[in-house]
C-alpha positions as CSV (number, residue, x, y, z in Angstrom):
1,X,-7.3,-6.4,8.1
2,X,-4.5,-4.7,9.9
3,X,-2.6,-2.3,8.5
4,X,0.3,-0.1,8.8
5,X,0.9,3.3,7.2
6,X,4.2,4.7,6.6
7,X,3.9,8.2,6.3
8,X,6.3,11.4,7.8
9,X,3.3,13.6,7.1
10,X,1.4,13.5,10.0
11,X,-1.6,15.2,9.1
12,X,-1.5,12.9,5.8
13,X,-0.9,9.7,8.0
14,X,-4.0,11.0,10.5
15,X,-6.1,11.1,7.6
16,X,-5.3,7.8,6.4
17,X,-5.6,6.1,9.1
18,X,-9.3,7.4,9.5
19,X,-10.0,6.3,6.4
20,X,-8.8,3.0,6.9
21,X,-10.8,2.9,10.3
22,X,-13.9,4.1,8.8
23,X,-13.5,1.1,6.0
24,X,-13.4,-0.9,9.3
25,X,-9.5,-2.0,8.9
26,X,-7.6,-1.8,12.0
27,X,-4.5,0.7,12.2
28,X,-1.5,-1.3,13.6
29,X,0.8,1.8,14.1
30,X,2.3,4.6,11.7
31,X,6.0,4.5,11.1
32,X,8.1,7.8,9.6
33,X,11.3,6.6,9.1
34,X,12.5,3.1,7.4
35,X,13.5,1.7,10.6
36,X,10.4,3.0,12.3
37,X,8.9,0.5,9.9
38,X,10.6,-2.0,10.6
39,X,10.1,-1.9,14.0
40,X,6.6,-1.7,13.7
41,X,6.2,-5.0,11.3
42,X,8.4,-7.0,13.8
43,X,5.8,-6.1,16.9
44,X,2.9,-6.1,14.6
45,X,2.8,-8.6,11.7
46,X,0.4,-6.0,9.6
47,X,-1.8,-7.9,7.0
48,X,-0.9,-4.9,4.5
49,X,1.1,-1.3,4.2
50,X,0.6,1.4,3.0
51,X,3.9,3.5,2.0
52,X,5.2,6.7,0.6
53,X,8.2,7.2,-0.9
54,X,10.2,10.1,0.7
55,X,10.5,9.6,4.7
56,X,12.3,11.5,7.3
57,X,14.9,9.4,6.3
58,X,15.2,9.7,2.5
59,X,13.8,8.5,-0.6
60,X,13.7,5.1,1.9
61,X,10.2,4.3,1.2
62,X,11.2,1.6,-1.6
63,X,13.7,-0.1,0.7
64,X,10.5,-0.2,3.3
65,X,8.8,-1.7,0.3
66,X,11.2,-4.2,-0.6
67,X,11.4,-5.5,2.9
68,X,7.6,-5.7,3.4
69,X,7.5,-7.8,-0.3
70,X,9.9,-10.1,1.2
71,X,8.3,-11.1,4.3
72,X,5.4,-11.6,2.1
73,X,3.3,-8.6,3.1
74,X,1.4,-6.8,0.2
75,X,1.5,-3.2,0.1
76,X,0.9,0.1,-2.4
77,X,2.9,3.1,-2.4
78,X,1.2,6.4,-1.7
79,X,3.2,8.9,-3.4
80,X,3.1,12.7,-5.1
81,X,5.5,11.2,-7.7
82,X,4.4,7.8,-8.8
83,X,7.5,8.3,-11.5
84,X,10.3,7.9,-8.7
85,X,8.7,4.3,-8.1
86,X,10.8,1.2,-9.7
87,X,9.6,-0.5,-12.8
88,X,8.8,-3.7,-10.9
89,X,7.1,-1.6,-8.3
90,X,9.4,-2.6,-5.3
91,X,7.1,-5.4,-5.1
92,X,3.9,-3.3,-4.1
93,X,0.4,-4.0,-5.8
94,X,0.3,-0.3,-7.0
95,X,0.7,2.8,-6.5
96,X,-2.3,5.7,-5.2
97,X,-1.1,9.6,-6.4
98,X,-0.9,12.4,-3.8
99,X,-3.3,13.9,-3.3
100,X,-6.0,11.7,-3.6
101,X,-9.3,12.4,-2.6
102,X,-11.2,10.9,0.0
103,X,-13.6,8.8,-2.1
104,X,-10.5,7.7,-4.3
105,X,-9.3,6.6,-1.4
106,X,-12.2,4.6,-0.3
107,X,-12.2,3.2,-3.7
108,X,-8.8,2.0,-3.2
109,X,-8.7,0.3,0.0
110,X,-12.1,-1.6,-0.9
111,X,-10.8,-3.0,-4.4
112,X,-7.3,-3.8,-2.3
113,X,-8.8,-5.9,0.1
114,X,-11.1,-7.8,-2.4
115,X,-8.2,-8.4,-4.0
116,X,-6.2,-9.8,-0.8
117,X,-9.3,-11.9,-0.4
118,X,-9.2,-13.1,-3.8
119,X,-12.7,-11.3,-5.1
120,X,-11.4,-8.9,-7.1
121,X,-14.1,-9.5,-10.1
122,X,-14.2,-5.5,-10.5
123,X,-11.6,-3.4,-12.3
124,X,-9.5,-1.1,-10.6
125,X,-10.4,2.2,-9.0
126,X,-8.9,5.1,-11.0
127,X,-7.2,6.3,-7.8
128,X,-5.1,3.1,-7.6
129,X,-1.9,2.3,-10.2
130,X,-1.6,-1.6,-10.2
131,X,1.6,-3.1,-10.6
132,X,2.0,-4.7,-14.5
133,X,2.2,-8.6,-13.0
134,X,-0.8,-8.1,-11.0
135,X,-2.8,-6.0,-13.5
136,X,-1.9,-8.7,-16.0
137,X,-2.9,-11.5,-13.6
138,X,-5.9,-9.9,-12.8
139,X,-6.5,-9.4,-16.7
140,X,-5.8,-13.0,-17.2
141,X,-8.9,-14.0,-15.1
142,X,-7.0,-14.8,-11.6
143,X,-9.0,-13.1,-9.1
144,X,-6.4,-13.7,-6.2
145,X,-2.6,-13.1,-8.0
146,X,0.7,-14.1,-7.2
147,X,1.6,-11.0,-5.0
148,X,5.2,-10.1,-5.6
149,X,8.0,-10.5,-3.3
């Protein structure tokens, strides 16, 4: 899977994108800024994002969210304050709160992408948040759920 991470902590981003690596996922590129991201989607076409909230730019982390849900590409917030995310989530699957730890993280990512290959048969990690609509699709028996956006 490739994925992008949209981080302005770059010791936080570096430490992501190991973890990803060592879950063998391929980084794409690490955006800090909202147009940064978009950039990086455009050259890229990432298979999934992860995104915190506050960027060098702003609170612009939703907005990054919302435009990733509407080209279709699923993504979770990573966050310290899963409260400033939207009710409907922006769009993302779910949040994971800063910090996390390393096996949380592991956690995460592995139950993501069974999900995104539509073997989810597992219930959620306690390091991941899921979105209400997916938790409920999942609840409801549907392995592979309508991803927002």
């Amino acid at each position: 899977m490739k994925v992008m991470i949209v981080e302005d902590e770059m010791l936080l981003a570096m430490e992501l994108e190991s973890e990803v690596e060592m879950a063998g996922h391929e980084v794409i590129g690490t955006a800090m800024s909202r147009e940064q991201a978009s950039r990086l989607v455009k050259a890229s076409s990432p298979d999934f994002a992860f995104v915190d909230i506050h960027l060098q730019d702003g609170p612009t982390g939703i907005d990054v969210g919302r435009d990733l849900a509407s080209k279709d590409i699923p993504y979770v917030f990573v966050s310290g304050n899963i409260k400033k995310i939207p009710p409907d989530f922006a769009g993302a699957l779910g949040a994971i709160e800063k910090p996390y730890t390393t096996n949380g993280m592991k956690n995460a990512l592995a139950y993501i992408s069974a999900i995104l290959a539509g073997a989810a048969d597992a219930a959620p990690p306690a390091s991941l948040v899921l979105a209400e609509d997916i938790q409920s699709q999942l609840l409801s028996g549907n392995n592979k759920p309508e991803l927002p956006g």
